[in-house]
C-alpha positions, 0 to 999 in steps of 0.5 A: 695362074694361082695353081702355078704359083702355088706349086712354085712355092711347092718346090722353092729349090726349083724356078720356073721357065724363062719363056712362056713360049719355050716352056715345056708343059707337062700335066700329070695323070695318076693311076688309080689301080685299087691292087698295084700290080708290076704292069701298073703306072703310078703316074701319066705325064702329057705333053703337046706333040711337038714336030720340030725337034730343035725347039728348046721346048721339045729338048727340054722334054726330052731331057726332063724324061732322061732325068727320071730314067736316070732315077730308075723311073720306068717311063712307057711313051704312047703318042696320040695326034697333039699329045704325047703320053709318058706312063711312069713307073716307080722302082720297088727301091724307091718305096723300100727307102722310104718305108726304112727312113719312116721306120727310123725316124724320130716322129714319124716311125711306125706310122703306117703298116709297115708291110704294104706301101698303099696306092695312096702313099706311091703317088704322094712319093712319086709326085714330091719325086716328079716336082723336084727333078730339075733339068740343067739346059737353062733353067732348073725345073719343068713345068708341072702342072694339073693332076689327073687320075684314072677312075675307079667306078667302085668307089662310087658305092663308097662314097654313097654315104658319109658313114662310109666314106672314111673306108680303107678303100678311100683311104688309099685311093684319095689319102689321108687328108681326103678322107679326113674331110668327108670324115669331119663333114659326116661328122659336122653334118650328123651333130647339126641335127640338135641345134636344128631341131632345137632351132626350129622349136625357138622359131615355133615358139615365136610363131606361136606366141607372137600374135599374142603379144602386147607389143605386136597389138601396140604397134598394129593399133598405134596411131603414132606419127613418126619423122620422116625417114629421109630428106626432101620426098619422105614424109612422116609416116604411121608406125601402124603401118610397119605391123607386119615387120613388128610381126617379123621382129618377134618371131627372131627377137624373143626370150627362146633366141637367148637361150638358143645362143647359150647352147650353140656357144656351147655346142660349138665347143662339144662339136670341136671335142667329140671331133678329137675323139672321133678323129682319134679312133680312125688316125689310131686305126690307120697308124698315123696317130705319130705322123709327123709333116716336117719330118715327112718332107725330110723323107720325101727329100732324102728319097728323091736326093740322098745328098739334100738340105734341109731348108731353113726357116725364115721369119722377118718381123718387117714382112709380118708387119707389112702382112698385117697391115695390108689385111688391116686396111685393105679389107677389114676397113675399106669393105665395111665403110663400101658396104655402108655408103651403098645401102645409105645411098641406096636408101636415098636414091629409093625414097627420091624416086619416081615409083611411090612404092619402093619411096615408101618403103625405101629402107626395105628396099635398101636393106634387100639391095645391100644384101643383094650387093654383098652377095655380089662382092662376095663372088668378086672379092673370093677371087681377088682374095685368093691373088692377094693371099697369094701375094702375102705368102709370097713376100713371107717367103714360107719354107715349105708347101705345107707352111705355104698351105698353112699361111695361105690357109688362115689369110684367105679365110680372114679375108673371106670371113670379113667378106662375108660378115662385114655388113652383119657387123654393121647391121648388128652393131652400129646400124641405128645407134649412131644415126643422130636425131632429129636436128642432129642427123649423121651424115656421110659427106654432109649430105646422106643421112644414115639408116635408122631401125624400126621402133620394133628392133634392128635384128629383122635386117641382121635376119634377113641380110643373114638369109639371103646371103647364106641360101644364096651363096650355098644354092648358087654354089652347090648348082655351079659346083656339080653342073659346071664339071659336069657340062664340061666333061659332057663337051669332051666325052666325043673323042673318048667314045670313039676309043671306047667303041675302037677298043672293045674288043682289044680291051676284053681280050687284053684284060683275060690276058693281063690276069696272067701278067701280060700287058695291055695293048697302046689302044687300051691304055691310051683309051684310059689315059686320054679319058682321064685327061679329058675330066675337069682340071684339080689343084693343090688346094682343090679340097681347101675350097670344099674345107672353105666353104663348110668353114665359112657356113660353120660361121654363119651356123654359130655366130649371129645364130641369136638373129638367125635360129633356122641357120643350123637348119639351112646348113643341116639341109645343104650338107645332106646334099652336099656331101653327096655331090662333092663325093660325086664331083670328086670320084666322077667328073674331076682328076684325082687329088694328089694324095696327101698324108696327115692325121688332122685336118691341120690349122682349120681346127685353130680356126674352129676353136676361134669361131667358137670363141667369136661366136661367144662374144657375137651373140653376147654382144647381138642380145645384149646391144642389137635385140631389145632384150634388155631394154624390155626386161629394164621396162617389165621391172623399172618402168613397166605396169609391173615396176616395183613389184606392183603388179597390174592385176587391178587394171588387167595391164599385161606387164609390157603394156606401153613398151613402144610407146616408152622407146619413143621420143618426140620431135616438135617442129617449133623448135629451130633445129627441127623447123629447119631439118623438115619441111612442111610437105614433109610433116603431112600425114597420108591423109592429108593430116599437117603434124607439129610433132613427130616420134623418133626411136631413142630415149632423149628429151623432149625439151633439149634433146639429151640423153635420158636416164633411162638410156644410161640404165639400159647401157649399163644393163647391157653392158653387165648382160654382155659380160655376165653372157660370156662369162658363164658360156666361156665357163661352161665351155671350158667345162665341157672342154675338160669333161670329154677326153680328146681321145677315148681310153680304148685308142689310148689303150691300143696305141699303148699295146700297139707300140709296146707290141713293135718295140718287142718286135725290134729287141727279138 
């Protein structure tokens, strides 16, 4: 159980049960009153009812509850059939300690109003509090598990919309970290809006221009024989054949995709800056600019025991080593070449079947199968990324649950990063560049042939291994992530219905009474207890999976974005969406997070900064070594009709007329080698036609099979585009760093005033 685990980490002064059958299991319920009044609980522990007394799960109950009576914790028990509710209620001491500590402290003083101690803030002390009271008959902890929490419906007209989600209202009520989330993805989502548009200008702009295109009616009008595209049952086929996929290529592959990627290396770098001056504004108005975590656990710590120790930090170079080595091999190394050996396989299987169909077009089938397959290990692996994070976090023995977090944080998004982009790499860089020749073919194992690209280009597949992946993961995803909370409530909405209906008029008579300070009936408050226990289950890291997801699509919305322009539209489009179902799920259908203080959204900032570096060198790297770009722009100017300057005026040529033909090489089958790699069933054309030669993609002679000259110039013009591309992005991102301030003057004024205003406060 992950949730357990990650707790255990939570408190590492405390250990868990001996016995699964004698543990004592004890979920939380937060109350969510917006005003806190002295008749208000600030958490709900349920337990199983247990009739035997003598059981050792039943005395450790007991003197689990004695453990916080003897803290001054206020504890209301009301017992309901199997379960047994205890409503707790925290000291005015407990939270006066804590406001004193905050105010005296080193990093943390003055960050937050001095005057009021929020709903928000209770929870979170009496929570650290409820974690760490350890009993003494025989182990040193209870088992602690799911959060829940009372639901306020005025929060639903909150969170209705991004902009205002970030409220005080919510602030108190989900904390600081919550809030900070629905903040960054407000933000994220208002700033795709250009890259959107701009996005589906470049794809217009292919749409529009590409029937026109010298190189589209050049393989549309080719009577071009090419080589077989596999052993034994592929036959040599017609490029004419594959127009529609020439079409497909320009629409993705053009001069605008260039441009395109330039801006979004860009934007990424404008998007983490105006974050930072974004975030600055409300961290200002909410007095947590200063807060620092560490010294916020030491509070925590000396108000729940004032004779603590701090606990030490750890590091061990032999763990790390181990950490890196297992993220190395484990995952970077043994998913890719999986993924390979499926779709080349896959491609073989298809071209030797028995449905001519799918035989004919066995590398599209292979292509859509491989995407189809990824997809698949991405569900899959998510969760057996999650247990080895887990694991890797465990055997680095962290200090802290903020540290765990931190750790885990960066381990499961690697993992995840190369779950989900290991088959674009190979798709973008090595799909059809080391494949071999004919009478030279790669093979895995000796026997299967790797894939090849289209005489038009490789970057159709990144394009479309990029779509299917990225709608399927965000519909399937958005469909699970709102209709499961939701059927699972729908199951258990029986029994609290009855209460409802049992408790009507108790309630309305108990809340006229309350107004006056008198405490509602056992009914009353086991009708909103139960109900709340009833909602779907949240853990610690609950809201990493919402921060996961965006991360993930920010990735795909950045890098590769040169193969993909409508991505930031996709993602416009889901965010819209999903920023209102998440409000939903978290204020309607699950438990109420633990609230949590912070005034950033902590190490996923380091992993934005470095997606945006990668996303520089990706799509450096996607046009100058997977598009035909380059090898197009060294054709116009070296080999072309316009080559030195002698422009085609007199024979009315457009400049990129004979382009295909050029990136052709071609095969004769009374050469040895290539007698033996076809047979001669396999060297007939459609019609019946029996070919001595065949084009292959590659610049290679025609007598020895060597590389050309022209392929040497066109690597080393890739080369030079690749750095002369990330030099100018990195320094333009550098620039953009630099031109706007992480933190605008008026924030900077205020925070000024505002401490030279309570450091007068303390001298009077």
């Amino acid at each position: 159980d992950l949730k357990a685990e990650m707790e255990k980490k939570n408190r590492q002064d405390l250990c868990s049960t001996t016995n699964d059958t004698e543990q004592t299991d004890l979920n939380i319920v937060i109350i969510s009153d917006p005003q806190h009044t002295p008749l208000s609980y600030d958490y709900v522990l349920v337990a199983k009812t247990i009739d035997n007394q003598e059981r050792q799960a039943y005395k450790k109950q007991c003197e689990y509850i004695e453990e916080l009576k003897k803290k001054n914790l206020k504890v209301t028990k009301i017992i309901d059939d199997d379960l047994v509710f205890y409503g707790i209620q925290a000291p005015k001491e407990i939270f006066e300690k804590y406001r004193y500590l905050l105010k005296v402290s080193d990093a943390c003083n003055w960050s937050s109003d001095q005057n009021i101690v929020p709903l928000s803030t209770r929870i979170r002390i009496v929570h650290f509090i409820l974690n760490h009271t350890p009993i003494l008959s025989g182990v040193k902890c209870m088992k602690l598990c799911s959060k829940h929490r009372f639901l306020n419906e005025k929060l639903l007209h909150i969170v209705s919309w991004f902009l205002r989600l970030v409220c005080a209202c919510t602030r108190n009520y989900f904390g600081e970290k919550v809030a900070l989330y629905y903040l960054w993805l407000g933000w994220y989502t208002y700033l795709l809006i250009p890259p959107a548009l701009i996005g589906l200008v470049v794809f217009l702009y292919g749409l529009a221009f590409f029937n026109d295109s010298p190189l589209i009616k050049e393989v549309c009008e080719a009577d071009t024989v090419m080589c077989p595209l596999c052993d034994k049952r592929c036959k040599v086929w017609l490029l004419s054949d594959t127009c529609t996929y020439a079409k497909v290529t320009l629409l993705f592959d053009n001069n605008g995709t260039v441009l395109f990627a330039m801006f979004m290396a860009i934007w990424a770098t404008l998007f983490l800056e105006f974050w930072k001056r974004h975030r600055a504004s409300f961290v200002c108005e909410w007095k947590v600019s200063d807060w620092c975590e560490e010294e916020e656990e030491l509070i925590l710590e000396i108000v729940n025991n004032v004779n603590c120790e701090p606990k030490k930090y750890k590091h061990s170079y032999l763990r790390s080593t181990l950490v890196l080595i297992c993220v190395t091999i484990l995952v970077i190394i043994g998913l890719t070449h999986a993924l390979v050996v499926f779709r080349v396989i896959a491609a073989v299987l298809l071209a030797e079947g028995s449905w001519e169909f799918l035989s004919n077009h066995s590398n599209s089938g292979a292509m859509m199968l491989g995407a189809l397959f990824h997809y698949l290990i991405i569900i899959v692996m998510t969760r057996v990324n999650r247990i080895v994070a887990m694991k890797l976090c465990e055997i680095e023995e962290t200090r802290s649950f903020a540290a765990t977090e931190k750790s885990f944080t960066v381990k499961m998004f690697t993992f995840q990063f190369f779950t989900y982009f290991s088959s674009l790499f190979y798709v973008a860089f090595f799909l059809g560049r080391i494949n071999g020749h004919p009478g030279g073919y790669v093979r895995i194992a000796g026997k299967w042939r790797l894939e090849e690209c289209h005489p038009s280009g490789c970057l159709t597949d990144l394009f479309v291994q990029m779509a299917i992946i990225m709608v399927l993961k965000q519909t399937i995803s958005n469909v699970f992530e709102f209709t499961v909370p939701w059927f699972s409530r729908w199951l258990k909405r029986r029994r609290t219905q009855k209460l409802q209906r049992k408790c009507a008029h108790c309630y309305l008579k108990d809340d006229s009474e309350a107004k006056h300070g008198a405490e509602l009936c056992d009914t009353c408050k086991l009708r909103d207890w139960l109900s709340n226990y009833r909602l779907n289950d949240v853990d610690s890291f609950s809201l990493f999976n919402e921060f996961l997801e965006m991360v993930i699509q920010f990735s795909f919305t950045t890098i590769f974005v040169a193969a993909f322009p409508l991505a930031p539209l996709l993602a416009l489009i889901n965010n819209v969406i999903e920023i209102r179902l998440d409000a939903i799920k978290m204020v309607t259908l699950e438990r109420r997070l633990v609230p949590k203080k912070t005034n950033d959204i902590g190490v996923w900032i380091d992993v934005l900064e470095a997606i945006g570096v990668l996303a520089v060198i990706a799509n450096g790297l996607v046009i100058g070594v997977s598009s035909d770009f380059i090898p197009r722009l060294v054709y116009r100017f070296r080999y072309g009709p316009c080559a030195n300057g002698t422009a085609a005026d007199f024979t009315n040529l457009d400049c990129m007329a004979g382009y295909i033909n050029n990136t052709l090489s071609i095969a004769q089958m009374d050469d040895r080698n290539i007698h033996n790699e076809f047979s001669v069933d396999q060297m007939t054309t459609p019609s019946g036609v029996n070919v001595s030669y065949c084009s292959y993609k590659d610049y290679r002679s025609n007598e020895d099979y060597s590389l050309t000259p022209q392929f040497w110039l066109i690597l080393a013009v890739r080369f030079a585009f690749v750095i002369l591309f990330e030099h100018v992005v990195v320094i333009c991102k550098f620039i953009a760093a630099w031109f706007v301030p992480s933190a605008p003057m008026g924030v900077k004024n205020e925070k000024l005033f505002d401490k030279l205003q309570r450091l007068k406060e303390e001298l009077r």
